[in-house]
N, C-alpha and C positions, 0 to 999 in steps of 0.2 A: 610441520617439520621444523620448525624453531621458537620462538618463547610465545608463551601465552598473552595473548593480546584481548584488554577489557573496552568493550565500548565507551565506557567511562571516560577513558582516555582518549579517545578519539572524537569528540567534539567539534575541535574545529574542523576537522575533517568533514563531518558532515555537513556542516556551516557550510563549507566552502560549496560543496555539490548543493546545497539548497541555492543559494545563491546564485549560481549559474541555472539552474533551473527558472529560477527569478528572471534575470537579465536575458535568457534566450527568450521567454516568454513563454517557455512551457510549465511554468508555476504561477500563481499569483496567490496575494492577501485576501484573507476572506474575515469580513467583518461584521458574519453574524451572529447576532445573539443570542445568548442558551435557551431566551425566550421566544425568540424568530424561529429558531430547530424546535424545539419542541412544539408549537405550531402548526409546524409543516409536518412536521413525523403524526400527529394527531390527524390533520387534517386528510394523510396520505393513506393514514389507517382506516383510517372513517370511509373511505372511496374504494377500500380493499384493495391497493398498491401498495409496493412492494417500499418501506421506507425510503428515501436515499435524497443526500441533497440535491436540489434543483438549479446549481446553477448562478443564480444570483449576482455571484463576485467576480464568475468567470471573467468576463472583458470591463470590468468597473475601474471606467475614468475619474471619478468625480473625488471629492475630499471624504478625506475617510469619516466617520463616524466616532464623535467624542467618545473615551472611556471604554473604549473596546479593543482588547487587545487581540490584532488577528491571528487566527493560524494560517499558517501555507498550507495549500490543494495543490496538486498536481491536476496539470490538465487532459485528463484521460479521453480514449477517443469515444465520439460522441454515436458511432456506428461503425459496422462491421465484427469481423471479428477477431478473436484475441486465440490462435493456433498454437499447439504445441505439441509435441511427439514423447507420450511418454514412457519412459521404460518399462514399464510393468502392465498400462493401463493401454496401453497407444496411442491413438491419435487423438485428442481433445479437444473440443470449440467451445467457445463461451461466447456468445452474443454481449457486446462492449454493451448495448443500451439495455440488457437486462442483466448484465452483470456486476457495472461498473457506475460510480458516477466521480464526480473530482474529488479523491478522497486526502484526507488530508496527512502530510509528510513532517511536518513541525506542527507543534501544541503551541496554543500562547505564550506559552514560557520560552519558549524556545527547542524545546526537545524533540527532536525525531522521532520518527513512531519504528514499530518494527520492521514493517514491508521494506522502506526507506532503509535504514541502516543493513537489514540482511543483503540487500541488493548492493550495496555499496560494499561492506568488508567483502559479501565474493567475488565481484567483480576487480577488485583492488591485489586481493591475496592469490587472483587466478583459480578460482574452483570453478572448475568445469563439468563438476555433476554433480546434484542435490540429491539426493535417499534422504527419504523425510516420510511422515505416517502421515493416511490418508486423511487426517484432520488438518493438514494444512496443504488439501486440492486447491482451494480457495482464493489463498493466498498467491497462489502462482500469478497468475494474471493482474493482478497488481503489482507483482514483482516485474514480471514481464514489459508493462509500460513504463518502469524507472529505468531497466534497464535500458529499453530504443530510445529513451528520450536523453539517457544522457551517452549515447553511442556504446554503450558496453554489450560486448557481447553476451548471450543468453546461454545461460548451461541448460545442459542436459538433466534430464526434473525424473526422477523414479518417487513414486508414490506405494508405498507399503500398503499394506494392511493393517490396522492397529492390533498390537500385542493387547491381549487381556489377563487382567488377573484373574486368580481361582473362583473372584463372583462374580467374573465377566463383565467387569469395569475396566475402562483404561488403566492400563498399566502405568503408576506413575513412579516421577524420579523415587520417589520415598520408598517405592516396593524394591 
């Protein structure tokens, strides 16, 4: 209900919520490398688990590591689980340790990821209810720990069905 608003534009904005995610202690620097990840994603495959980081930087005091530029993880919970009521589907559970691990909220460069920024513009612009298509179930429950963590209330989540086109592919923007 009033001007179009680009992510683009809003930067510091998310800065500032990484930030305090930083300083409460519910974020931190993670300064592994793309040969450390790949590694462990090998390693996790080879064992027939489920890929996902392990953790590592979570509470990491020490001096950071030469020539590696970190990203931020949010510190997602390490058990129980992750509830929600949805409009279409009902009631939801995710188990946090099979569905979650500290995934991360800024890139090295500095950029936000999506979970991060959608969580923020609706908590900011006051949307109160998500209608979105069941390709992004998924992503709820990561949205859901940005939003307790940074006290913002949690909308109300409707999950569609996917529209299909006539050869029963997702219907995309371009159709």
């Amino acid at each position: 209900d009033g001007e179009v608003v680009y992510q683009s534009s809003r930067m510091e904005i998310y800065q500032e919520y990484i930030q305090k995610l930083l300083d409460l202690g519910k974020a931190y620097y993670c300064y592994m490398s793309k040969e450390e990840l790949e590694a462990l994603r090998e390693s996790q495959m080879a064992n027939k688990e489920r890929p996902k980081y392990d953790g590592r930087y979570r509470d990491f005091k020490g001096t950071p590591p030469e020539g590696i530029a970190p990203v931020v993880r949010i510190k997602a919970p390490l058990e129980g689980e992750i509830c929600f009521h949805d409009g279409i589907k009902g009631s939801m559970r995710f188990k946090a340790e099979d569905m979650l691990d500290d995934f991360i909220i800024a890139r090295a460069d500095g950029s936000p990821t999506y979970n991060f920024v959608v969580a923020i513009d609706d908590a900011l612009m006051g949307v109160n209810h998500v209608i979105r298509g069941d390709d992004h179930l998924s992503n709820t429950p990561k949205q859901i720990v940005i939003y307790k963590a940074l006290g913002f209330e949690v909308p109300k989540f409707f999950h569609v069905p996917m529209i299909l086109n006539a050869q029963g592919k997702k219907l995309s923007k371009r159709d």
